[in-house]
C-alpha positions in Angstrom: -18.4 -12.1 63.6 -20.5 -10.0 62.1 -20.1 -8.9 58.3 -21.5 -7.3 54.9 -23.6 -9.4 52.9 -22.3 -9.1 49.4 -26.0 -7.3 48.1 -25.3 -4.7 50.5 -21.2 -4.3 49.4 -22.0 -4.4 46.2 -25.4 -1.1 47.2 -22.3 0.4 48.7 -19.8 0.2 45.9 -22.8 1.7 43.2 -23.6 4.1 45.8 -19.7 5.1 45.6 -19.3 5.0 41.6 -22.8 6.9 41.5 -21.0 10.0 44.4 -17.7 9.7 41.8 -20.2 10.2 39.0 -22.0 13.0 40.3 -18.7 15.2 41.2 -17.5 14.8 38.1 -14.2 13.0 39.3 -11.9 10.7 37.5 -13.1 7.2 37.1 -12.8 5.3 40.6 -12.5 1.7 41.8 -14.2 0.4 45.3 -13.4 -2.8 46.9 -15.1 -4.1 50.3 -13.3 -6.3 52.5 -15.1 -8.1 55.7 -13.5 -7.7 58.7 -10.9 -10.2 58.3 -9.7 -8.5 55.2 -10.9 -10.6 52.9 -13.1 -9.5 49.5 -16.5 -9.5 49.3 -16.9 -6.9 46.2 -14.7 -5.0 44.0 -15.7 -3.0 40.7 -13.6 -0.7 38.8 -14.9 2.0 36.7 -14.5 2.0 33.1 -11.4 3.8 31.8 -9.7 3.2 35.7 -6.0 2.5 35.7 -4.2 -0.6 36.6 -3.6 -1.6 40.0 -6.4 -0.3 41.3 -7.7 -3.3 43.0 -4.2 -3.3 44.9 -4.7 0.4 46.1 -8.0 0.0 46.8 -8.0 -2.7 49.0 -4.8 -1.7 50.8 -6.4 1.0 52.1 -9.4 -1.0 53.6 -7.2 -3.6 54.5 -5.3 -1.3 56.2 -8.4 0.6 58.3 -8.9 -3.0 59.3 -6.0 -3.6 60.4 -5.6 -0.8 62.8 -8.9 -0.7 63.8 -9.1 3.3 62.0 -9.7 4.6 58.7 -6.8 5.2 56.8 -6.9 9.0 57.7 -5.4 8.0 60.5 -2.9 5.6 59.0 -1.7 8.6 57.0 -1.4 11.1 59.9 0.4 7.8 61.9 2.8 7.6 58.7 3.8 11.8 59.3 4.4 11.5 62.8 5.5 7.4 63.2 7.3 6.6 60.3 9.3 3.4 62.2 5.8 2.4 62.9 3.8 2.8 59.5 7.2 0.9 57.8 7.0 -2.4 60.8 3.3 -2.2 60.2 4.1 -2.5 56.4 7.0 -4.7 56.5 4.5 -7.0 59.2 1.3 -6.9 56.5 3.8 -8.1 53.6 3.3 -4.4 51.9 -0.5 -4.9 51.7 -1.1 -1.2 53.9 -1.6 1.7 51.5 -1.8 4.5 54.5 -3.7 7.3 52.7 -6.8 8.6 53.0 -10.0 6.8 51.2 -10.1 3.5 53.5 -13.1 3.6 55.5 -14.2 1.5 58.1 -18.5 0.1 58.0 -19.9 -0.1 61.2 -23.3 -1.0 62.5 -24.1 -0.5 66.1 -20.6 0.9 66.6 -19.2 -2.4 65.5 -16.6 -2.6 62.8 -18.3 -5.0 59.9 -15.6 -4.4 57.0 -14.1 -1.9 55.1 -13.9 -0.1 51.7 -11.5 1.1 49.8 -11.6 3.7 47.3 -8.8 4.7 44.3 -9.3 6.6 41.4 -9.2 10.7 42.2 -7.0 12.5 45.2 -7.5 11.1 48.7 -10.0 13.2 49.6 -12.4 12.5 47.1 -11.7 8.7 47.4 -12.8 9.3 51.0 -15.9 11.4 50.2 -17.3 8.8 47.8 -16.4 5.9 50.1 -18.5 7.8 53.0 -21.1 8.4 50.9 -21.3 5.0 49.7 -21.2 3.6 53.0 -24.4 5.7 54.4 -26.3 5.6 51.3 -26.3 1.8 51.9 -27.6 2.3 55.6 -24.3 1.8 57.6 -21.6 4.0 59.9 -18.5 5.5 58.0 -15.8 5.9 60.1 -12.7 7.4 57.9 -10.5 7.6 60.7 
């Protein structure tokens, strides 16, 4: 299985501060998960609130888990409710299914995932796309 080296997550996570940075958005937290859902990288921004590393990577894990960015986890959670609370209940509550989880691809192939927390879903999203190109890879937010 092909993954993220952990120079690359960590090009993509000070490609995501640096997009935070530039807009002028509140302070942000990135995590990058491989595609098992496990951590490679995580930073949090100076002056980020708690729990940020739980948000952040619920939404990657979450892309992972479903094969879609969490875009598509939130739209599943207006329409599907039953199925975004099983899919909860079935990760142990580790799902956070709003925008700002963004699958990494190269090739079309899903390599991991990143999270982003800090600002409203959108902007999450924009800076985890950003983060994810700037660093050479496929963003798919879902």
């Amino acid at each position: 299985m092909s993954t993220i080296p952990l120079a690359e997550a960590n090009r993509i996570i000070e490609a995501t501060l640096a997009k935070g940075r530039e807009m002028g958005i509140k302070p942000l937290s990135a995590a990058v998960l491989d595609p098992g859902g496990h951590l490679i990288a995580f930073q949090r921004s100076d002056n980020s609130s708690f729990l940020r590393f739980e948000i952040a990577a619920g939404k990657a894990y979450g892309a992972l888990a479903v094969g879609a960015g969490s875009r598509w986890l939130n739209a599943q959670a207006e329409t599907r409710p039953h199925f975004l609370e099983g899919l909860s209940n079935v990760s142990g509550g580790k799902i956070v299914a709003v925008p700002g989880g963004v699958l990494v691809k190269r090739d079309g192939m899903i390599i991991g995932a990143v999270g982003v927390t800090g600002d409203t879903s959108d902007n999450d999203e924009a800076c985890a796309v950003a983060g994810i190109e700037a660093a050479g890879f496929e963003a798919d937010p879902g």
